[in-house]
N, C-alpha and C positions, 0 to 999 in steps of 0.2 A: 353214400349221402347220409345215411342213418349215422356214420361216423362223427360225422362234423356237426349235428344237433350240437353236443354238448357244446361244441368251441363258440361257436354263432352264439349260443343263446348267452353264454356268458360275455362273447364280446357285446352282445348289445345290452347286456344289464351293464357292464359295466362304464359304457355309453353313455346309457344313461344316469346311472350314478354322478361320472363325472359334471353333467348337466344341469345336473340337480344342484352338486355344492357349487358351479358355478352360480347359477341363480342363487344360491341362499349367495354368496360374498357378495355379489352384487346388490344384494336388499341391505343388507349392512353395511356397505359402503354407501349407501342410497341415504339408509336410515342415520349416521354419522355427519352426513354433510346436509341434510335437511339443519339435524339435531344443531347443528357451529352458528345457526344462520339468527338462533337469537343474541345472539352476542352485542347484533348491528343495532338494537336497541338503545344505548348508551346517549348521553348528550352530548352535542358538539363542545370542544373545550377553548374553542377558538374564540367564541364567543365572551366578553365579561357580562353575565347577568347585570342589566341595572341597579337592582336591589342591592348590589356585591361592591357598583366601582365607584370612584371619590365624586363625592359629593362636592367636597368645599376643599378648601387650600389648606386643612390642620388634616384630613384624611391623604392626600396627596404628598404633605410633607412626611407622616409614618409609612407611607409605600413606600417613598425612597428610602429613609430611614431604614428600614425591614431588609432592603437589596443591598445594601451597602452592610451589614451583618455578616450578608452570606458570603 
């Protein structure tokens, strides 16, 4: 039995080794996908700001004007 100390003790460090960088990947995979989630900050673009769309018929006619460019 005194033989196999050595092997045991190494299989279970290196057990737990294993466990350990599990856990560390997983905090960083953790810490990455928290980290993506302010991106969702942005404003909708679907939206025309009022400030932004035609007001009168001389605004409306340089919109088309501006499409017909492209």
């Amino acid at each position: 039995m005194q033989e196999n100390t050595p092997q045991a003790l190494t299989l279970i460090f290196n057990l737990i080794i294993m466990n350990i960088r599990k856990i560390i990947a997983f905090l960083l995979l953790a810490g990455l996908a928290f980290q993506s989630c302010s991106k969702l900050d942005t404003p909708p673009t679907d939206v025309i700001d009022p400030s932004k769309a035609f007001r009168n018929l001389d605004d409306l006619n340089m919109g088309v004007l501006g499409l017909m460019l492209l």
